[in-house]
N, CA and C atoms of all chains as a GROMACS GRO file, in nm:
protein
  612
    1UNK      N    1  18.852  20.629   2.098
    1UNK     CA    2  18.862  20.658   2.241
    1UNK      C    3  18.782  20.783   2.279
    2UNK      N    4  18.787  20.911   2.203
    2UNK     CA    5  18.737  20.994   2.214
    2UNK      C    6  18.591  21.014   2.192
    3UNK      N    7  18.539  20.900   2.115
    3UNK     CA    8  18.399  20.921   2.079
    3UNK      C    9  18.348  20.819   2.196
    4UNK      N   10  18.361  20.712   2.238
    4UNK     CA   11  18.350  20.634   2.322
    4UNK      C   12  18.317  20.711   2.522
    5UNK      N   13  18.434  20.807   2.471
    5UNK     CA   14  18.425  20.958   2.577
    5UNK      C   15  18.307  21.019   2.572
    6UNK      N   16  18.290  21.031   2.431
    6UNK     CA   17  18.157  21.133   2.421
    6UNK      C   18  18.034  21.125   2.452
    7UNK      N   19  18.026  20.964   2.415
    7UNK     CA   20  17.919  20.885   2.440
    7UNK      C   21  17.862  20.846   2.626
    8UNK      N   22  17.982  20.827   2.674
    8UNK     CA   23  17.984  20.824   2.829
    8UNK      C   24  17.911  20.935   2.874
    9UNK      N   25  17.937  21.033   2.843
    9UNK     CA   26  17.910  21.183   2.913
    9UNK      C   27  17.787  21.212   2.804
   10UNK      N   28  17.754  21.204   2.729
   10UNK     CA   29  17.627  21.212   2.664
   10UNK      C   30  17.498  21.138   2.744
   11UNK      N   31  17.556  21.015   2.730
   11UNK     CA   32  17.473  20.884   2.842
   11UNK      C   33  17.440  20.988   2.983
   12UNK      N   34  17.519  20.987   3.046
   12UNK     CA   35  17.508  21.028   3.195
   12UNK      C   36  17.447  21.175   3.174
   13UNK      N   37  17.485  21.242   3.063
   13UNK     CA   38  17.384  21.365   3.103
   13UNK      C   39  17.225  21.346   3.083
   14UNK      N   40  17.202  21.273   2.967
   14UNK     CA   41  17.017  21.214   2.972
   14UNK      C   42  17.028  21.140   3.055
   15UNK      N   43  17.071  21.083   3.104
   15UNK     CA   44  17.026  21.013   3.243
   15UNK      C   45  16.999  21.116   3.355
   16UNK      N   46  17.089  21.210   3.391
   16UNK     CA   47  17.098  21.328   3.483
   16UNK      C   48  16.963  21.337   3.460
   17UNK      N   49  16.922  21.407   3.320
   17UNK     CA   50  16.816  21.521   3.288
   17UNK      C   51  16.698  21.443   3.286
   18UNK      N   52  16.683  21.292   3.261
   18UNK     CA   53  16.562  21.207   3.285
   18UNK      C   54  16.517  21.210   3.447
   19UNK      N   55  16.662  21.179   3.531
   19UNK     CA   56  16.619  21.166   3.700
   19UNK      C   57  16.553  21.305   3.720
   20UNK      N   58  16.590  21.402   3.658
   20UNK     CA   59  16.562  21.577   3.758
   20UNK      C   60  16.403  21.567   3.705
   21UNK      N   61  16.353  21.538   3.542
   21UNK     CA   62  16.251  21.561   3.557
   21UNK      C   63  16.140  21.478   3.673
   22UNK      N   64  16.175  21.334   3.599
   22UNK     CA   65  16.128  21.247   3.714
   22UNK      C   66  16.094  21.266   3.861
   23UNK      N   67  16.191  21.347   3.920
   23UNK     CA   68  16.203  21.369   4.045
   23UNK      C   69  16.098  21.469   4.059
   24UNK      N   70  16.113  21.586   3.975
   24UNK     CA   71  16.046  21.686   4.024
   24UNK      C   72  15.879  21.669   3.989
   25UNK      N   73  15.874  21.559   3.884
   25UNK     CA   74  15.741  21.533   3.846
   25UNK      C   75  15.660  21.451   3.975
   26UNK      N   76  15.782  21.376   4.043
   26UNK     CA   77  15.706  21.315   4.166
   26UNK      C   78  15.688  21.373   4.276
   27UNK      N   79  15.741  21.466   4.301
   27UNK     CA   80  15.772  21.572   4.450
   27UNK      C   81  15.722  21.688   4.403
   28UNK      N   82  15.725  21.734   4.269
   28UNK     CA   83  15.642  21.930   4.248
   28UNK      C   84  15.510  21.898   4.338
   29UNK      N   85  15.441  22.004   4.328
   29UNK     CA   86  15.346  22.039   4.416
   29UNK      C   87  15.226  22.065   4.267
   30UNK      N   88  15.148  21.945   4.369
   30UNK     CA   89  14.994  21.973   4.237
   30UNK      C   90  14.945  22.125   4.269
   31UNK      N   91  14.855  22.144   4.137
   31UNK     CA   92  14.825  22.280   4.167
   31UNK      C   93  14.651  22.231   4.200
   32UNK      N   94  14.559  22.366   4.277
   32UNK     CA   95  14.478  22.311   4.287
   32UNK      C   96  14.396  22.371   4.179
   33UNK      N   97  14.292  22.252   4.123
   33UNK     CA   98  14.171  22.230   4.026
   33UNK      C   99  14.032  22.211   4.042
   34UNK      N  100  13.946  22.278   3.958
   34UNK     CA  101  13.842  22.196   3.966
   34UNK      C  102  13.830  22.182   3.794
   35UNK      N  103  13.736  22.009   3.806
   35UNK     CA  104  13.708  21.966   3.693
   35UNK      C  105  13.546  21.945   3.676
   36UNK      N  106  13.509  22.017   3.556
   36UNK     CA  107  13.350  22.033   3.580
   36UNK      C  108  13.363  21.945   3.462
   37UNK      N  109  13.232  21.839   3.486
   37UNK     CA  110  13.162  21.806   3.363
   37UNK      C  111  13.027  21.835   3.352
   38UNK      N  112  13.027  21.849   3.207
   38UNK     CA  113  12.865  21.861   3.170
   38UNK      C  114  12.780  21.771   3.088
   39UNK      N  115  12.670  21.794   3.086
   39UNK     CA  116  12.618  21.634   3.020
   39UNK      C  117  12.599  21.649   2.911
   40UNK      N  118  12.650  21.774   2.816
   40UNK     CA  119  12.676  21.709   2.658
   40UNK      C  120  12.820  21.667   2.673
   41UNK      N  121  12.868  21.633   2.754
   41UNK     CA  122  12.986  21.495   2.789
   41UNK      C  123  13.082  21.588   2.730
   42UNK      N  124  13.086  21.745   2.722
   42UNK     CA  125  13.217  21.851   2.777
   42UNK      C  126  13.260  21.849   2.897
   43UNK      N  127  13.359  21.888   2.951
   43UNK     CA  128  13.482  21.898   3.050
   43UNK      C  129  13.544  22.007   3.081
   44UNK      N  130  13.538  22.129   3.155
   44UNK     CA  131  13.627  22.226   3.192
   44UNK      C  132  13.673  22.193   3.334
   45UNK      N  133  13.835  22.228   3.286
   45UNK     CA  134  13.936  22.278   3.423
   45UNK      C  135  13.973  22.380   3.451
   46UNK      N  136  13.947  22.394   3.571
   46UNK     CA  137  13.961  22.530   3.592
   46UNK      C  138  14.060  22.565   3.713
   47UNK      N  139  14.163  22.624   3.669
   47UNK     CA  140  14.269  22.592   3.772
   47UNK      C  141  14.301  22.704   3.852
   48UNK      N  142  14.382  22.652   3.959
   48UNK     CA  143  14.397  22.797   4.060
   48UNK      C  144  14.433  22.917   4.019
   49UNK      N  145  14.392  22.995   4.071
   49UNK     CA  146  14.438  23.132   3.975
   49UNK      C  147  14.357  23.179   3.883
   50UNK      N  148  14.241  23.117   3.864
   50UNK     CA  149  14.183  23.174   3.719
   50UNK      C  150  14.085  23.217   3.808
   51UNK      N  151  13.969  23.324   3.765
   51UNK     CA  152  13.831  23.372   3.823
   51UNK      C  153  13.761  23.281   3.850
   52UNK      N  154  13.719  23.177   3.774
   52UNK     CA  155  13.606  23.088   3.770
   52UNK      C  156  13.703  22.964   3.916
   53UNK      N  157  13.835  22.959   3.914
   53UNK     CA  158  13.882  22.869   4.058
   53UNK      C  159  13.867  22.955   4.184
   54UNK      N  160  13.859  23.046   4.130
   54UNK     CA  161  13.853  23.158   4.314
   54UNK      C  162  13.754  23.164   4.307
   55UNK      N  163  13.654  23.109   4.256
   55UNK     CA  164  13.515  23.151   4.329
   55UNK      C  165  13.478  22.990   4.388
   56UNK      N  166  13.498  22.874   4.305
   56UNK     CA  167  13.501  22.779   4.355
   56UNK      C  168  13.583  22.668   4.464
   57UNK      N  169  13.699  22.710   4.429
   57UNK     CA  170  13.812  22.655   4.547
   57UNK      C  171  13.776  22.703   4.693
   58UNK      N  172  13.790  22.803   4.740
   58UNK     CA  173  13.747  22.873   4.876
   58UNK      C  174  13.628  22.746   4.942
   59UNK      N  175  13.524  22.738   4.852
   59UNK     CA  176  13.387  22.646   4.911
   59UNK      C  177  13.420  22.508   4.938
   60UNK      N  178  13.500  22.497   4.836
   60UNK     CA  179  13.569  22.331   4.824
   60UNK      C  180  13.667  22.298   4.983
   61UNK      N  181  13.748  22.415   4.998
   61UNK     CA  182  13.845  22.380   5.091
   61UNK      C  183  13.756  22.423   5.260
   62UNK      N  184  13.676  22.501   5.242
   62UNK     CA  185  13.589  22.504   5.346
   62UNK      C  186  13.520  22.345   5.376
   63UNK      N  187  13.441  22.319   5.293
   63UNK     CA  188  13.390  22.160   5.275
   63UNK      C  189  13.465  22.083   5.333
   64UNK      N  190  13.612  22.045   5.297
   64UNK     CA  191  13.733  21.935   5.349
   64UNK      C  192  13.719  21.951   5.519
   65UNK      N  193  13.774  22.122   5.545
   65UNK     CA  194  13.820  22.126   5.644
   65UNK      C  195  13.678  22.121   5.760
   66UNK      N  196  13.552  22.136   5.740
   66UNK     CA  197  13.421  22.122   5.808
   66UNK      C  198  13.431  21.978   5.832
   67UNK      N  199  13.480  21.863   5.720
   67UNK     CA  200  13.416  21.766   5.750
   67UNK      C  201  13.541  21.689   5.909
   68UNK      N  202  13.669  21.753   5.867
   68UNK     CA  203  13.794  21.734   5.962
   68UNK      C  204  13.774  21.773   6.107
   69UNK      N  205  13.672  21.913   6.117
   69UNK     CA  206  13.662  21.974   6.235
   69UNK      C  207  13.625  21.881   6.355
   70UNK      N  208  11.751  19.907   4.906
   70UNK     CA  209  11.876  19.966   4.961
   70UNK      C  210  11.796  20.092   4.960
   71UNK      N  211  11.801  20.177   5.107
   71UNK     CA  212  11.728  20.307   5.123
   71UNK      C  213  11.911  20.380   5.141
   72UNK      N  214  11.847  20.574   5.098
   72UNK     CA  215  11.988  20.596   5.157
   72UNK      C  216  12.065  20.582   5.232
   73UNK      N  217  12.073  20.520   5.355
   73UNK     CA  218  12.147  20.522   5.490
   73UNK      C  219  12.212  20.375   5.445
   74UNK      N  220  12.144  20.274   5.361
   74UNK     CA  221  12.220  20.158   5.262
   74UNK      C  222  12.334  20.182   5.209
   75UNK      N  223  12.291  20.303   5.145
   75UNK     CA  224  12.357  20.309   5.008
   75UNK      C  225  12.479  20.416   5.049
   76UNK      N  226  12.473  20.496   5.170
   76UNK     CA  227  12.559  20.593   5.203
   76UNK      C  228  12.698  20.470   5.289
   77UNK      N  229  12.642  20.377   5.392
   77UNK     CA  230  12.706  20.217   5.487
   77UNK      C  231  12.799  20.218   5.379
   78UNK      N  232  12.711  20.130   5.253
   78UNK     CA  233  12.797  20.042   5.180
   78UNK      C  234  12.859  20.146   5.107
   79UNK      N  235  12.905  20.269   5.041
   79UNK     CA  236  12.967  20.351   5.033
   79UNK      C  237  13.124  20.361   5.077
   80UNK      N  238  13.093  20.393   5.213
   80UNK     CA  239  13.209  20.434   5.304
   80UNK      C  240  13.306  20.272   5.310
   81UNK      N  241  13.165  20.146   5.363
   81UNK     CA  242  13.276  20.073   5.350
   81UNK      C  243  13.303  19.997   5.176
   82UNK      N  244  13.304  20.030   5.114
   82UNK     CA  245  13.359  19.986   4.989
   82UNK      C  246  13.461  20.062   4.907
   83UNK      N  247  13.458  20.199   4.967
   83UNK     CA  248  13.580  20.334   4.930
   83UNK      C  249  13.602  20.374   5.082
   84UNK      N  250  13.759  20.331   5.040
   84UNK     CA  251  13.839  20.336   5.157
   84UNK      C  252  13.838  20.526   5.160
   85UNK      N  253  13.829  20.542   5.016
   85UNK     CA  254  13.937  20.706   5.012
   85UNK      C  255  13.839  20.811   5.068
   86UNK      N  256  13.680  20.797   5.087
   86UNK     CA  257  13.594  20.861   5.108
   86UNK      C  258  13.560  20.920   5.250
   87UNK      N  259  13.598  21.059   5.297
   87UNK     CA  260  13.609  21.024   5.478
   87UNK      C  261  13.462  21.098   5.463
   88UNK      N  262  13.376  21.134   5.393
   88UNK     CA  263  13.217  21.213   5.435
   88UNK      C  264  13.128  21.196   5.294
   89UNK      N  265  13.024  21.172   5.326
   89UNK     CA  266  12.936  21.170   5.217
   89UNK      C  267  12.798  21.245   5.269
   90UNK      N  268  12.739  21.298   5.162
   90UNK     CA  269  12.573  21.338   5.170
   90UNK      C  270  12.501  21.299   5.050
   91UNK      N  271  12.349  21.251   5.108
   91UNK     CA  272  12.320  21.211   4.974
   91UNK      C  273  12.168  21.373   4.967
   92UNK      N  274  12.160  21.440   4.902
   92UNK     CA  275  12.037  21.550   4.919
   92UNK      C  276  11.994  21.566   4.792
   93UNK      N  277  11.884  21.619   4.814
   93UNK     CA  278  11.768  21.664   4.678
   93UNK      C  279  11.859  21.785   4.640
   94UNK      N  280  11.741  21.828   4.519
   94UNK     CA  281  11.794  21.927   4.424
   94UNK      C  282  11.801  22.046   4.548
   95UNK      N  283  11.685  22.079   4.601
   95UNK     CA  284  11.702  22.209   4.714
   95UNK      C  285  11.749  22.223   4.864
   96UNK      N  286  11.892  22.092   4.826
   96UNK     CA  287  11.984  22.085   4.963
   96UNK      C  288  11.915  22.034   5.104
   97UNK      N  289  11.807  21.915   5.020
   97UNK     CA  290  11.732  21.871   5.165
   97UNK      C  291  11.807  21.743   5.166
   98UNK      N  292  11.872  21.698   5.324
   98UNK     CA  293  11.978  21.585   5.341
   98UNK      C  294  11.849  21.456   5.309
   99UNK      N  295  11.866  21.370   5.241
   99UNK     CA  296  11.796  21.260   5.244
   99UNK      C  297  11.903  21.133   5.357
  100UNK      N  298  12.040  21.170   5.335
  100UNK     CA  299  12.122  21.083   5.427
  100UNK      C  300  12.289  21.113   5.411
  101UNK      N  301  12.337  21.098   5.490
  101UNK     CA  302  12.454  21.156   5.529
  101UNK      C  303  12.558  21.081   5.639
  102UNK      N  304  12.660  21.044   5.599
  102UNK     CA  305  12.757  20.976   5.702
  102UNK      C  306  12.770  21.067   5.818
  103UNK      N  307  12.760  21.215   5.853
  103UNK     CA  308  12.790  21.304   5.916
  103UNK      C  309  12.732  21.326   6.034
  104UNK      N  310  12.738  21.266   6.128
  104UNK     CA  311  12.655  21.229   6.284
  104UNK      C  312  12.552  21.404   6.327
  105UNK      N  313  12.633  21.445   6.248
  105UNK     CA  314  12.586  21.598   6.279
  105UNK      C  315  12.470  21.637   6.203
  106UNK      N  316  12.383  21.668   6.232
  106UNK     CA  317  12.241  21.709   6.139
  106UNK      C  318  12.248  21.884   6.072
  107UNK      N  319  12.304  21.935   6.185
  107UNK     CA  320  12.331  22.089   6.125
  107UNK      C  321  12.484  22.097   5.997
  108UNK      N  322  12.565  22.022   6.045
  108UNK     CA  323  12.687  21.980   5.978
  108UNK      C  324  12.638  21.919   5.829
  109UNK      N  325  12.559  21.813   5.826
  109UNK     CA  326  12.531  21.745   5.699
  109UNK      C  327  12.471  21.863   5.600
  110UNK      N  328  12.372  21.962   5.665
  110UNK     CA  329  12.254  22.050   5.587
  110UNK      C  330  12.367  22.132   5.514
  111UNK      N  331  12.480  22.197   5.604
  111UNK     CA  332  12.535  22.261   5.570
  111UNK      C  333  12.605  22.243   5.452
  112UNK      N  334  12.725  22.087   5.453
  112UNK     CA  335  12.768  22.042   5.331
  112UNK      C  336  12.635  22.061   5.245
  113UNK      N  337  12.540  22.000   5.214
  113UNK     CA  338  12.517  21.959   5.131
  113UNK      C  339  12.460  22.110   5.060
  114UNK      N  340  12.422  22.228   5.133
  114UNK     CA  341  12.422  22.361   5.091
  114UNK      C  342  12.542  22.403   5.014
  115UNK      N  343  12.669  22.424   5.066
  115UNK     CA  344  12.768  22.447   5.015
  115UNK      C  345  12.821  22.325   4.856
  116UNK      N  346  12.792  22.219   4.838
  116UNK     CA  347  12.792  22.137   4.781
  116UNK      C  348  12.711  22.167   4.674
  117UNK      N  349  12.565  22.237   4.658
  117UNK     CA  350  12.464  22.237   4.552
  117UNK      C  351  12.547  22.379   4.512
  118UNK      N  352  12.581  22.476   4.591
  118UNK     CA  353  12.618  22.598   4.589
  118UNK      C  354  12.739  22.588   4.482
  119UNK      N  355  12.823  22.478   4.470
  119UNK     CA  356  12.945  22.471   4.418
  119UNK      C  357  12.875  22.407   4.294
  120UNK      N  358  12.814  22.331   4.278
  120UNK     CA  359  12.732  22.275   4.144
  120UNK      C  360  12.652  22.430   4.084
  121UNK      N  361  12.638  22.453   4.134
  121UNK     CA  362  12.523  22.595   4.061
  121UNK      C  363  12.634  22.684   4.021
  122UNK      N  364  12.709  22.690   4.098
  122UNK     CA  365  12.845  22.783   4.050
  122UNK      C  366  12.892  22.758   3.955
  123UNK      N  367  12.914  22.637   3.908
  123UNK     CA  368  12.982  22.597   3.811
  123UNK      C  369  12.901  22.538   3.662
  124UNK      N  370  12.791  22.556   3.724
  124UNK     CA  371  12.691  22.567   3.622
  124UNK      C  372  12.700  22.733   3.524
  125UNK      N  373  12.743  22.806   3.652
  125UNK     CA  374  12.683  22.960   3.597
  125UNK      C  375  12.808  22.965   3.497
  126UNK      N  376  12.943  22.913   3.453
  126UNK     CA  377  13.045  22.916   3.390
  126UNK      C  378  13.021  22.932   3.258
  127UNK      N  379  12.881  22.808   3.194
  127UNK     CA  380  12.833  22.818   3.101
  127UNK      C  381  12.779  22.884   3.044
  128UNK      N  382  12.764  22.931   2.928
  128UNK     CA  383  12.681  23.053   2.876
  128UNK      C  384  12.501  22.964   2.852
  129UNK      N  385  12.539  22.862   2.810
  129UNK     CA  386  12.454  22.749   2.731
  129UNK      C  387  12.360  22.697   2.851
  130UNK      N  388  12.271  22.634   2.809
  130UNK     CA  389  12.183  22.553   2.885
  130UNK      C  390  12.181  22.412   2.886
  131UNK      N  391  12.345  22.436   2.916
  131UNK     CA  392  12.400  22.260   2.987
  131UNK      C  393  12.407  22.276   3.100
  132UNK      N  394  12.318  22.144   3.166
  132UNK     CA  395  12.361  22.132   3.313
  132UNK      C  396  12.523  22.088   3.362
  133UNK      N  397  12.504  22.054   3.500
  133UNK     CA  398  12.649  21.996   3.549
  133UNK      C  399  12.654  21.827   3.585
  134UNK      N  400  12.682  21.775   3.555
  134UNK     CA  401  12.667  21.644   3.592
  134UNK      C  402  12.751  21.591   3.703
  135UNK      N  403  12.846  21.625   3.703
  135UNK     CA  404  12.942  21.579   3.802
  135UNK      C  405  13.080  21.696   3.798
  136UNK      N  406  13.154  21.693   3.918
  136UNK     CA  407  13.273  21.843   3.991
  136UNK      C  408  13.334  21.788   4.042
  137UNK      N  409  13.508  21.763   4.021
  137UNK     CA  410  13.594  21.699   4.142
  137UNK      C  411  13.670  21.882   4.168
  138UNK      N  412  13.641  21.929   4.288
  138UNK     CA  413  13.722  22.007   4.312
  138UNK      C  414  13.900  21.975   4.400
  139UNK      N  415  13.963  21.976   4.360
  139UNK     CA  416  14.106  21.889   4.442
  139UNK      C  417  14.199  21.986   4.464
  140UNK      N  418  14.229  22.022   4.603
  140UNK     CA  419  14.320  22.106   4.644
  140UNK      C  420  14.453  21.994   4.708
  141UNK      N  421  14.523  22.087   4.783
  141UNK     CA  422  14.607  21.987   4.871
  141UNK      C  423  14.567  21.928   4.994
  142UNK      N  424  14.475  21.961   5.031
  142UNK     CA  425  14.425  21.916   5.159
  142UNK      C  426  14.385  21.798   5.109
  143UNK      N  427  14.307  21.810   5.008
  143UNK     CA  428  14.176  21.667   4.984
  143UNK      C  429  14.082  21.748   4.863
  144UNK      N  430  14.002  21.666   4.802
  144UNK     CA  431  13.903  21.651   4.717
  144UNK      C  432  13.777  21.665   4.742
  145UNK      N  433  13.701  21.749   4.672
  145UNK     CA  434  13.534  21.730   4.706
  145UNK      C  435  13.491  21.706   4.546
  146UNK      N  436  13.416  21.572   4.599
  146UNK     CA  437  13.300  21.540   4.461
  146UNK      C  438  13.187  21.585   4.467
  147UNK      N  439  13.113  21.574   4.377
  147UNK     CA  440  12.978  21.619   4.356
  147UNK      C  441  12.910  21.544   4.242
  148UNK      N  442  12.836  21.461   4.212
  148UNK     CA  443  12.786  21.396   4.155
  148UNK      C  444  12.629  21.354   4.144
  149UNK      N  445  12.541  21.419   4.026
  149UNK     CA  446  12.407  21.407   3.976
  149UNK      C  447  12.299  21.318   3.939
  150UNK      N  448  12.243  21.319   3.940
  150UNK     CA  449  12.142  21.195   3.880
  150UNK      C  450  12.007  21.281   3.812
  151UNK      N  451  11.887  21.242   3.804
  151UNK     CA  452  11.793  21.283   3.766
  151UNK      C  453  11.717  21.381   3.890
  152UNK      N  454  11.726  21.299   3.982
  152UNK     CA  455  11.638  21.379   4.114
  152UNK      C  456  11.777  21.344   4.239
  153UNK      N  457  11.865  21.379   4.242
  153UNK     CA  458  11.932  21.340   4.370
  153UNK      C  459  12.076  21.380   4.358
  154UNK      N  460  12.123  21.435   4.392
  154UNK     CA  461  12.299  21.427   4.439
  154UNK      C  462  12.350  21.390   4.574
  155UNK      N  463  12.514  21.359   4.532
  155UNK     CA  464  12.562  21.291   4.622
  155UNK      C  465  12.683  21.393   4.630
  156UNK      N  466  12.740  21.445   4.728
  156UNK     CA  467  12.901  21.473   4.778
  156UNK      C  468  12.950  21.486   4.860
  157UNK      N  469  13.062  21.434   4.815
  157UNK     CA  470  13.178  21.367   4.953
  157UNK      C  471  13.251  21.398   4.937
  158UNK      N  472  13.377  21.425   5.066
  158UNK     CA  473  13.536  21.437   5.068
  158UNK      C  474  13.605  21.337   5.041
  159UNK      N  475  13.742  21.321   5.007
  159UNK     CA  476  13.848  21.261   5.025
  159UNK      C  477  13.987  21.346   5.065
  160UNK      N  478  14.064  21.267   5.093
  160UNK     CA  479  14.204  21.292   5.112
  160UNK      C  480  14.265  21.340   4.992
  161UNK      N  481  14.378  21.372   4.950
  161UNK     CA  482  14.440  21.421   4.824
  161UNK      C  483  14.505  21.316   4.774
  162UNK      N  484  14.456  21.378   4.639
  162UNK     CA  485  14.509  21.239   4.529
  162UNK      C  486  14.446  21.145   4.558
  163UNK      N  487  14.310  21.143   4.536
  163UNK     CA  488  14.210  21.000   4.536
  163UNK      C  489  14.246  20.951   4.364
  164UNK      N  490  14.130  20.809   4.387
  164UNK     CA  491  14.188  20.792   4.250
  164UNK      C  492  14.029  20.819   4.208
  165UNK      N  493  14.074  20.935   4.145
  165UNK     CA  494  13.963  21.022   4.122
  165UNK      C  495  13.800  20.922   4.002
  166UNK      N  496  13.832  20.852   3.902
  166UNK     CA  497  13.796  20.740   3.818
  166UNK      C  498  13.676  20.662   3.948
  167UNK      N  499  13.741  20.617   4.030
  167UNK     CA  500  13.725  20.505   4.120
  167UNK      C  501  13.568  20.611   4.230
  168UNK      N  502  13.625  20.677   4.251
  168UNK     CA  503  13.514  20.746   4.322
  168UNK      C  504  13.425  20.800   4.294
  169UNK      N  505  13.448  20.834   4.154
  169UNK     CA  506  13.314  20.869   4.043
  169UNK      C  507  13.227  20.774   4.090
  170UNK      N  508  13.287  20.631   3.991
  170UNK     CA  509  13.231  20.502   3.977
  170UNK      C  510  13.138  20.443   4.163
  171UNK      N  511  13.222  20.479   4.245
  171UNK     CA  512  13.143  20.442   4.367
  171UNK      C  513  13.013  20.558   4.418
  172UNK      N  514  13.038  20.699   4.352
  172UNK     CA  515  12.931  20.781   4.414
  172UNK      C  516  12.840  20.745   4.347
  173UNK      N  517  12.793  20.689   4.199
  173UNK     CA  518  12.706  20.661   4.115
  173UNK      C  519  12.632  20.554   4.152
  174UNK      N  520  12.715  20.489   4.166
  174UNK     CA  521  12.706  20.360   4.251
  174UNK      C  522  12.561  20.391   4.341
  175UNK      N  523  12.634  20.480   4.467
  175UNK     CA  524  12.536  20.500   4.602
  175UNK      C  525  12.417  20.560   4.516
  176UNK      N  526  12.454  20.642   4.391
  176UNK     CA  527  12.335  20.704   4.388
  176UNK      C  528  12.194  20.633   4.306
  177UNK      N  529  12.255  20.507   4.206
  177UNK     CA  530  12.182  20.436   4.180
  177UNK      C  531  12.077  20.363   4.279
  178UNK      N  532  12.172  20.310   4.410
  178UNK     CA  533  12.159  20.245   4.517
  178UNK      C  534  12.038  20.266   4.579
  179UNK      N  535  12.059  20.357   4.636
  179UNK     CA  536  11.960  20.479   4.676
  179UNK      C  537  11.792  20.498   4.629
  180UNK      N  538  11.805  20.509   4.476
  180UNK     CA  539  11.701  20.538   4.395
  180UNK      C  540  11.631  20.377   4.377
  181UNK      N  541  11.709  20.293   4.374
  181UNK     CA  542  11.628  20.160   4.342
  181UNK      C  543  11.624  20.141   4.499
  182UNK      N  544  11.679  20.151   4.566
  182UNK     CA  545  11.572  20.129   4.731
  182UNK      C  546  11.486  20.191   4.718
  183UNK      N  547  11.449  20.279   4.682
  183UNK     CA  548  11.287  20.391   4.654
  183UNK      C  549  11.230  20.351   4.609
  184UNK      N  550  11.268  20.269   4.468
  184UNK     CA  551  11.179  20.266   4.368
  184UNK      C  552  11.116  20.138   4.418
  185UNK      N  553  11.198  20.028   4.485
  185UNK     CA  554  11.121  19.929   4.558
  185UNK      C  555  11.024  19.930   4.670
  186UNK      N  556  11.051  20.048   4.747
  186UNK     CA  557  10.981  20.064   4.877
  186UNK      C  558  10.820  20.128   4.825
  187UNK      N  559  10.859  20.192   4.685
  187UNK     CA  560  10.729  20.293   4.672
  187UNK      C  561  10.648  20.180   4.601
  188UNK      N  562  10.661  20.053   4.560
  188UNK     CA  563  10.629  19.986   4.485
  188UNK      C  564  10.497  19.891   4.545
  189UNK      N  565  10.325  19.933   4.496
  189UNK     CA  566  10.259  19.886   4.661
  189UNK      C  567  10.296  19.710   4.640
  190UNK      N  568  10.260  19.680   4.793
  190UNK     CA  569  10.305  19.514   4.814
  190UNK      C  570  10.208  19.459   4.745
  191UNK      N  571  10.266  19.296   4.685
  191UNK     CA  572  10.134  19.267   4.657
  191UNK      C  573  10.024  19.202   4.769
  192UNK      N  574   9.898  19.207   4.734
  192UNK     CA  575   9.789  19.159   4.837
  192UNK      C  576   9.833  19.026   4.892
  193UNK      N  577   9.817  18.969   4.999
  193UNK     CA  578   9.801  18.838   5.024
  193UNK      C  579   9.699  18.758   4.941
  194UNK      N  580   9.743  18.650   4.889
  194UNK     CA  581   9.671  18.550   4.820
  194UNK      C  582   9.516  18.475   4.938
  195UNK      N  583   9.446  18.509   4.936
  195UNK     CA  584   9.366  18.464   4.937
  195UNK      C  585   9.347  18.314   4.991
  196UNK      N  586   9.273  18.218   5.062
  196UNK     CA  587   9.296  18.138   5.022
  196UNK      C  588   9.172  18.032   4.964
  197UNK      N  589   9.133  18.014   4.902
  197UNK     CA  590   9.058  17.968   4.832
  197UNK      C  591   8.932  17.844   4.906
  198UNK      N  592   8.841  17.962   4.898
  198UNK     CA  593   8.681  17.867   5.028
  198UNK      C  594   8.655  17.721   4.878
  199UNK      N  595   8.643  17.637   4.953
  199UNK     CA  596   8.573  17.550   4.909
  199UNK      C  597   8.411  17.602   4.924
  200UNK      N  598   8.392  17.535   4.740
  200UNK     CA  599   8.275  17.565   4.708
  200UNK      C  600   8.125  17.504   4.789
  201UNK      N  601   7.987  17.554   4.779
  201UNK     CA  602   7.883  17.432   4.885
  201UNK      C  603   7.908  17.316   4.882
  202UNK      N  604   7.918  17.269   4.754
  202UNK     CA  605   7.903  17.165   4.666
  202UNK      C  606   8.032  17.045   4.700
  203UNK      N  607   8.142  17.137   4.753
  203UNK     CA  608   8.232  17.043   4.751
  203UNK      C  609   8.308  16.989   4.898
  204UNK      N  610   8.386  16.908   4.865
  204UNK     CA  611   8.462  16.825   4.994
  204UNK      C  612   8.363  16.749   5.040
   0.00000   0.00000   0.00000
């Protein structure tokens, strides 16, 4: 009876802790990126916050909002 | 297919794409969805500007081939060829794969309308005089 208990409330807490990530994986807030490729077929990301995204993000979001104006 | 082809069939074949430019290496518009002529020069300035930028990242003497920059507003691509780039906006969360595949697309597009137009016609055939001798 008691393990049968345990098992209930074991169940429902990975279930809990599967929905919260889930949830927050669908609703968090992307961060913003840029993804450079180069043609020896390398790849850098460069994400908000770093030197190399503040010099590029600013131009990027100017671009969006010019083409909206 | 000249650019103004290849920019049409673009827009309507990617839904996710709301602006495109197609310009040379030194930000001259060859064609542009952007009704605006000062508007297009400008993207496509700011656009080479963001490719050279991200060129300078490298220490090495690799170029850039292609840049999805993606904020929350929307996305800017940037995408290379031999003599030509192409970049456009989208909305956020494009499916980033898909728009590669369609800017390459225009930019192939583009270059084989050139390569056909520059190609001279051939002569009209002639049509063949009967000889003194004959008929």
């Amino acid at each position: 009876m008691a393990k049968r208990k345990f098992l209930g409330v074991l169940g429902f807490g990975t279930g809990l802790f599967a929905g919260s990530v889930f949830y927050r994986r669908s609703t968090g807030r992307r961060r913003d990126r840029v993804d450079v490729y180069f043609d020896d077929g390398s790849m850098m990301s460069l994400v908000d916050g770093s030197p190399e995204a503040e010099k590029l993000l600013p131009v990027a979001r100017d671009l969006i909002a010019a083409v909206r104006r | 297919m000249d650019a103004a082809q290849a920019l049409a069939d673009l827009t309507e074949i990617s839904s996710q794409i709301e602006a495109a430019v197609l310009f040379e290496d030194d930000a001259t518009v060859v064609g542009s969805t952007l009704s605006d002529a000062p508007a297009a020069e400008a993207f496509a300035r700011a656009a080479a500007k963001l490719l050279a930028d991200a060129a300078a990242f490298r220490s090495s003497d690799v170029g850039v081939t292609q840049l999805e920059a993606s904020t929350q507003e929307g996305s800017v691509f940037v995408v290379r060829d031999e003599t030509r780039l192409i970049a456009a906006t989208t909305g956020p969360s494009p499916t980033v794969g898909l728009v590669f595949y369609d800017l390459k697309s225009a930019l192939r597009g583009a270059a084989a309308g050139e390569a056909q137009s520059a190609k001279p016609k051939p002569r009209p055939r002639r049509k063949k005089e009967p000889l003194d001798g004959e008929a």
